[in-house]
C-alpha positions as a Markdown table, in Angstrom:
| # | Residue | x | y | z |
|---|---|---|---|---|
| 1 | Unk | 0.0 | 0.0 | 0.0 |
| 2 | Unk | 3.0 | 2.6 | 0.6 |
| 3 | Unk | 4.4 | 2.0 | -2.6 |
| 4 | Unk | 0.9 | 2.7 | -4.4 |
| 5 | Unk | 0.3 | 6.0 | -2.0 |
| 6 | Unk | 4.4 | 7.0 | -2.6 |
| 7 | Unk | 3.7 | 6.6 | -6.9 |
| 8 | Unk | 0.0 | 8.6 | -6.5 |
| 9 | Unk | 1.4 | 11.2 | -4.2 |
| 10 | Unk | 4.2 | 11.6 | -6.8 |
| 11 | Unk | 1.5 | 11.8 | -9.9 |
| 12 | Unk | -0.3 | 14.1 | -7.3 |
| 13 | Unk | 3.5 | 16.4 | -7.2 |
| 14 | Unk | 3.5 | 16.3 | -11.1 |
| 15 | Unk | -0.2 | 17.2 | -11.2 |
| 16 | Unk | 1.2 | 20.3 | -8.8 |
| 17 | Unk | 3.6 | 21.5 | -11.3 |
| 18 | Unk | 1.2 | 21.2 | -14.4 |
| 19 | Unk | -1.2 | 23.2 | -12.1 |
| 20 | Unk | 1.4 | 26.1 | -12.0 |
| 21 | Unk | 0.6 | 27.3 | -15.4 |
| 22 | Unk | -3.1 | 26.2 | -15.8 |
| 23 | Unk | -5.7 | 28.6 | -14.4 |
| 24 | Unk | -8.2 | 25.6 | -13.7 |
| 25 | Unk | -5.7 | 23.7 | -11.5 |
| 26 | Unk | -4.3 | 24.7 | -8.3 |
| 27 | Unk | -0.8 | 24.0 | -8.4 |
| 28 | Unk | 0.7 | 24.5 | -5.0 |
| 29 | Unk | -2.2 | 23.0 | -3.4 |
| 30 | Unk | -2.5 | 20.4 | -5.5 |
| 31 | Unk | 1.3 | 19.7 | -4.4 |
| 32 | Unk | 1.0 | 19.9 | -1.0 |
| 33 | Unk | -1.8 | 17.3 | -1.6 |
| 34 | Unk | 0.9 | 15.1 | -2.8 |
| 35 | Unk | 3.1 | 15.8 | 0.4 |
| 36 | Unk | -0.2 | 15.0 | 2.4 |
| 37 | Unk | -0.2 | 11.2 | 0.8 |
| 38 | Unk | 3.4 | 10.8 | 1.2 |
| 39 | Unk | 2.5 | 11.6 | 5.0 |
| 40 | Unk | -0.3 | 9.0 | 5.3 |
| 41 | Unk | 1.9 | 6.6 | 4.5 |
| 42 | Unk | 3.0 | 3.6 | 7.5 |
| 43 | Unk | 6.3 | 4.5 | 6.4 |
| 44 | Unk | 6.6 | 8.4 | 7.0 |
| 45 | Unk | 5.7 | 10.0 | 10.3 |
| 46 | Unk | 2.8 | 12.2 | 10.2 |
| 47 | Unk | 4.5 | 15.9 | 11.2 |
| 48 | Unk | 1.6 | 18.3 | 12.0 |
| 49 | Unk | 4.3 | 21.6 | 11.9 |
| 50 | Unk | 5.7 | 20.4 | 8.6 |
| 51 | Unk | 2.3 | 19.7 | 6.8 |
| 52 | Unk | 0.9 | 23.0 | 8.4 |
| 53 | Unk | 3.7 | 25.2 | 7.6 |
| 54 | Unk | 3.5 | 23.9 | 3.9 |
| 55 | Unk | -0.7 | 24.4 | 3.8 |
| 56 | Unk | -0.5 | 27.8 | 4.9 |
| 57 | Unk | 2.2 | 28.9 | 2.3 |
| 58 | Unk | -0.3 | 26.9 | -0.2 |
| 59 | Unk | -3.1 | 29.1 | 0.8 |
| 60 | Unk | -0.8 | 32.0 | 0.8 |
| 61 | Unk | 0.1 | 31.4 | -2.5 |
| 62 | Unk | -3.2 | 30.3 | -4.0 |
| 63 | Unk | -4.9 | 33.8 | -2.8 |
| 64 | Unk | -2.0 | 35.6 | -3.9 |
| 65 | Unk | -2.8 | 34.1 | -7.8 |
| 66 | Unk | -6.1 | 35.9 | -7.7 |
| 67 | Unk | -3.8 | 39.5 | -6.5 |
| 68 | Unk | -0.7 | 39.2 | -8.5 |
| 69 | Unk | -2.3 | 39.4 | -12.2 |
| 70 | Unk | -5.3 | 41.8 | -11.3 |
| 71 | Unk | -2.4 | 44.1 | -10.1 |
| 72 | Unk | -0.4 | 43.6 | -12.9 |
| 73 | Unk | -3.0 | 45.0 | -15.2 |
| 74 | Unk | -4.6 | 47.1 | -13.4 |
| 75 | Unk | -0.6 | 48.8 | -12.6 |
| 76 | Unk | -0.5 | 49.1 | -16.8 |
| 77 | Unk | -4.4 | 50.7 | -17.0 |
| 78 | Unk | -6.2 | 46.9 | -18.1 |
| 79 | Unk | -9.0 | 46.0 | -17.4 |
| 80 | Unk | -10.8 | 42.9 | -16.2 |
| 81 | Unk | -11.7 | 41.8 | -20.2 |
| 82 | Unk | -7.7 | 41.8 | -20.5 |
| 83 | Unk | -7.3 | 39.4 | -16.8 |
| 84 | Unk | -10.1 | 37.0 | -19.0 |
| 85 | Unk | -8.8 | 37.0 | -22.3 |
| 86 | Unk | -5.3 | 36.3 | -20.4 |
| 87 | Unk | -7.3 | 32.7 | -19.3 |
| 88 | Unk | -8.8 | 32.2 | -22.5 |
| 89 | Unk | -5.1 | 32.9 | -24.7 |
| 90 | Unk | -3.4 | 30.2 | -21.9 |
| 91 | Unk | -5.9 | 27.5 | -22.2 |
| 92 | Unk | -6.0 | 27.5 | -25.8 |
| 93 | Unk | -2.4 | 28.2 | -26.3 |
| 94 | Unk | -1.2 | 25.0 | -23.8 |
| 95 | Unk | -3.7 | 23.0 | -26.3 |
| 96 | Unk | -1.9 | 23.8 | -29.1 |
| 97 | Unk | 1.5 | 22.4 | -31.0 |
| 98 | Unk | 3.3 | 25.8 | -31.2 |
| 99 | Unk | 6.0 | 25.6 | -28.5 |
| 100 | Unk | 5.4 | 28.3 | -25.7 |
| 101 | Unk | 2.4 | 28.6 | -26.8 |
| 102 | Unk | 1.1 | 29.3 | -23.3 |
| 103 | Unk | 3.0 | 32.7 | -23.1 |
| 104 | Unk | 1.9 | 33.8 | -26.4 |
| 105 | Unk | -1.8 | 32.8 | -26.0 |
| 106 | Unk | -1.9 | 34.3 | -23.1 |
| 107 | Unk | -0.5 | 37.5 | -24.3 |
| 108 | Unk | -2.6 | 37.4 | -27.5 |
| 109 | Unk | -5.4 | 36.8 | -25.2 |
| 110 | Unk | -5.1 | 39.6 | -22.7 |
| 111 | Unk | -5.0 | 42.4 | -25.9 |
| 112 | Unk | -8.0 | 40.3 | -27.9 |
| 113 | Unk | -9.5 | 40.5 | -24.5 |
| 114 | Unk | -8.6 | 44.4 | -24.1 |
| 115 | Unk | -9.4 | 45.3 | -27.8 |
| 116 | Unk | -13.3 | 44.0 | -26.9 |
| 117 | Unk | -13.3 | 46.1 | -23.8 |
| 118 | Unk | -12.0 | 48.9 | -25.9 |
| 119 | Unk | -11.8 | 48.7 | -29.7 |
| 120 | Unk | -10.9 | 52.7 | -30.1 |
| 121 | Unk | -7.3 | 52.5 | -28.8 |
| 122 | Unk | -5.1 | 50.1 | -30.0 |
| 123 | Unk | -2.1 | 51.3 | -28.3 |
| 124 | Unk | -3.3 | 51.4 | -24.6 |
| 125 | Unk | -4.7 | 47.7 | -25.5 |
| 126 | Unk | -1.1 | 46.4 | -25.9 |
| 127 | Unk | 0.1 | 48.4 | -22.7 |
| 128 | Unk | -2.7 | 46.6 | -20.8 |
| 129 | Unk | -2.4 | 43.1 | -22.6 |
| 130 | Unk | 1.1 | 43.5 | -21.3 |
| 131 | Unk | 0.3 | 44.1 | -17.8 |
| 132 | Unk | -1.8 | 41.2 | -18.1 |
| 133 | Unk | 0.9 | 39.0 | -19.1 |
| 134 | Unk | 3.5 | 40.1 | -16.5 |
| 135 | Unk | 0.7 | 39.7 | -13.9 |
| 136 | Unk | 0.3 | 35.7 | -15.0 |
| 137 | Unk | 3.5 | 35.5 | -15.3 |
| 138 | Unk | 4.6 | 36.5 | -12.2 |
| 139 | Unk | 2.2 | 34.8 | -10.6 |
| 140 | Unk | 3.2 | 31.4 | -12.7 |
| 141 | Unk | 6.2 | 32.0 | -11.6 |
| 142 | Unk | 5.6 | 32.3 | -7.9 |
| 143 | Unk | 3.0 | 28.8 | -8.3 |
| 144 | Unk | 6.2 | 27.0 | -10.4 |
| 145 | Unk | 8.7 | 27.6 | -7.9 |
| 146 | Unk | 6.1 | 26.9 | -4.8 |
| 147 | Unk | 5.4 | 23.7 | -6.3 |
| 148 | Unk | 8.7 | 22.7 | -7.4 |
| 149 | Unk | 9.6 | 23.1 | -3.6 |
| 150 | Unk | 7.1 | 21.0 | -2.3 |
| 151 | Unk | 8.5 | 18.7 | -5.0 |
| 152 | Unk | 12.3 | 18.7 | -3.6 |
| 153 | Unk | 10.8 | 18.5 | 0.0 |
| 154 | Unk | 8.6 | 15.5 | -1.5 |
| 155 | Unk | 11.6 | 13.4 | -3.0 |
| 156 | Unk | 13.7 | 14.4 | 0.3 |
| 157 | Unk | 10.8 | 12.8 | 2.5 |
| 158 | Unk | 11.1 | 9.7 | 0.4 |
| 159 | Unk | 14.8 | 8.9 | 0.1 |
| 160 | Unk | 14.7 | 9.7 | 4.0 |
| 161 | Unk | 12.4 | 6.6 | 4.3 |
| 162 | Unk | 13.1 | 4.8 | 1.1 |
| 163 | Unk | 14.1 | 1.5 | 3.6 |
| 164 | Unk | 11.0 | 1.7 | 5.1 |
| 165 | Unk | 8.3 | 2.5 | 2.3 |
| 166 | Unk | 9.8 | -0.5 | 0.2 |
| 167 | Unk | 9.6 | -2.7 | 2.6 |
């Protein structure tokens, strides 16, 4: 059974990092769901200040998504059509083959997004689709490194009890 929760909580970890860049997905939480199996295993002690410490810089992080990009284009005079068509550029630009195409759907996104909000000004529709796009990507940024974290403190937990889980 600790080898099936170690390989799900791992999935769970990857799931975390996917879930940096995807609007739909929580990534950090998602990853500290992963450190939460790895904890309910017979093999690794359950530590309370360790899974606590980690949930709260979750939550931290996960309100902090919803801050980050609204500041970001609100800072370069967007407006919430922008923070949408941000969403709308990243989900269809992960789903198709051009590589990156997250960053530039997302871009695209926030000034199609900002052009229906405002079709008369072309110029302050890129300034805002900008803002947009530093605003998810910052906030990516900050979910990516979160979750790769949880991921290092993940593998860490595991080769500290590697005896025991494969036993």
């Amino acid at each position: 059974m600790d080898i099936f929760l170690l390989i799900f909580g791992f999935c769970i970890m990857g799931l975390g990092l996917v879930g940096s860049f995807l609007p739909i997905l929580p990534g950090p939480l998602t990853g500290w769901l992963g450190l939460l199996v790895l904890h309910l295993t017979n093999a690794v002690p359950m530590n309370w200040t360790f899974l606590g410490i980690t949930l709260g810089v979750a939550l931290l992080i996960w309100v902090l998504d919803y801050i980050i990009p609204a500041m970001g284009t609100k800072k370069f005079g967007g407006s919430r059509a922008g923070v949408i068509g941000t969403t709308f550029g990243l989900i269809i630009g992960l789903l198709s083959p051009i590589p990156l195409g997250f960053i530039i759907g997302a871009f695209v996104g926030a000034f199609v997004g900002e052009l229906i909000h405002d079709s008369k000004d072309t110029s302050r529709a890129i300034k805002a689709a900008f803002g947009s796009f530093l605003g998810f990507l910052a906030s990516a940024t900050i979910k990516f490194v979160v979750s790769f974290v949880f991921l290092i403190f993940y593998i860490i937990k595991a080769i500290e009890h590697w005896s025991a889980l494969i036993a």
